[in-house]
C-alpha positions in Angstrom: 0.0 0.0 0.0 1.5 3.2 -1.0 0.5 6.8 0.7 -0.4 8.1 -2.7 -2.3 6.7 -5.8 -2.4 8.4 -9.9 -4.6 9.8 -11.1 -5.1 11.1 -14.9 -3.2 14.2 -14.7 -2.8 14.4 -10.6 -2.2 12.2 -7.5 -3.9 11.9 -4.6 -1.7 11.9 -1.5 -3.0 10.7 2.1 -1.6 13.1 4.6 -1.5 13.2 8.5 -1.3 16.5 9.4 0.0 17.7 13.0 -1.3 21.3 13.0 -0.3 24.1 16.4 3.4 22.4 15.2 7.0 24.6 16.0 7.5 24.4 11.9 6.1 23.9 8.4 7.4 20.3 7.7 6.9 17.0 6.1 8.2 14.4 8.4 8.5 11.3 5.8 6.2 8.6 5.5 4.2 6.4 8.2 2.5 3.8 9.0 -1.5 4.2 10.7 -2.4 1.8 13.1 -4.9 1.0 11.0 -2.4 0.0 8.5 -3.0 3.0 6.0 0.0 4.4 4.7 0.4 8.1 5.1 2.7 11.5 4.5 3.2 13.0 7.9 3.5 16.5 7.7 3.1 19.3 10.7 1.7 23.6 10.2 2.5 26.0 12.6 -0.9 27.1 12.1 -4.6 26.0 14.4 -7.0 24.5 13.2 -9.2 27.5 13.2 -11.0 28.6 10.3 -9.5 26.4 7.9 -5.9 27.9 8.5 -4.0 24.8 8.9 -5.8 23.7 5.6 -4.2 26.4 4.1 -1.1 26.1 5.5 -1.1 22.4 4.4 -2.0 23.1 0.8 1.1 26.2 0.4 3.5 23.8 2.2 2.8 20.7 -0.6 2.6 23.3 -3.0 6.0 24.4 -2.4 7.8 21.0 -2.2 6.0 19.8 -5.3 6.6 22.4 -7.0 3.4 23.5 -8.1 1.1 26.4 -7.4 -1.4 26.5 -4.6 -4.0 26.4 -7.0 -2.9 22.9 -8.0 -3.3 21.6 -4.9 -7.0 20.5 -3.2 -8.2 18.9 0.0 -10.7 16.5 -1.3 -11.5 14.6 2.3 -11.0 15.2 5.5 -11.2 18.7 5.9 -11.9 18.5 9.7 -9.8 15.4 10.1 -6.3 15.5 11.0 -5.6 12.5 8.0 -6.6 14.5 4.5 -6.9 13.3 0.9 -5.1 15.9 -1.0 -5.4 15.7 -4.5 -2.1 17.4 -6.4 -2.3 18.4 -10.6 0.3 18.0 -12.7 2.0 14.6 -14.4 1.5 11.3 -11.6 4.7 9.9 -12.7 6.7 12.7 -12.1 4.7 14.1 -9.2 4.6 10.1 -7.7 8.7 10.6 -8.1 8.6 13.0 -5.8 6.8 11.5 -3.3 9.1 8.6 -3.6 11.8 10.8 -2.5 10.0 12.0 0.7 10.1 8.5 1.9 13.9 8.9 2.5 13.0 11.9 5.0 
């Protein structure tokens, strides 16, 4: 099971987000007790207002290399463990994600 699955022309990344965090950061990937397969990542911003939403979406933006508007939280907008859904070509956007597992 991988954290991510392609998508025609995007992947959809599952995400554990630690938000109220001392830094913007992805912390590499995880396993769930559950078993699911996750990018762990931490916001400086609360969970107020949808601010460590937004904080998420700039922060994958950035390492990706994409532009905010590229990136969407399709599930789990009140959760801490999101579906984010990332445009732009799976193979070389699943690359990357490969290399956050060495984090």
């Amino acid at each position: 099971m991988s954290c991510y699955r392609r998508e025609v022309g995007a992947i959809v990344l599952v995400v554990a987000l630690r938000p109220k965090s001392d830094r913007d950061a992805l912390e590499g990937i995880d396993v769930l007790a559950d078993g699911r397969e996750v990018l762990r990542a931490r916001v400086r911003a609360v969970p107020h207002e949808g601010a460590a939403n937004a904080a998420l979406i700039a922060l994958l933006a950035r390492v990706a290399g994409r532009p905010k508007s590229a990136v969407t939280i399709t599930a789990g907008l009140r959760g801490r463990v999101k579906q984010v859904r990332v445009k732009g070509d799976p193979a070389e956007l699943a690359a990357i994600v490969d290399r956050w597992k060495a984090i």
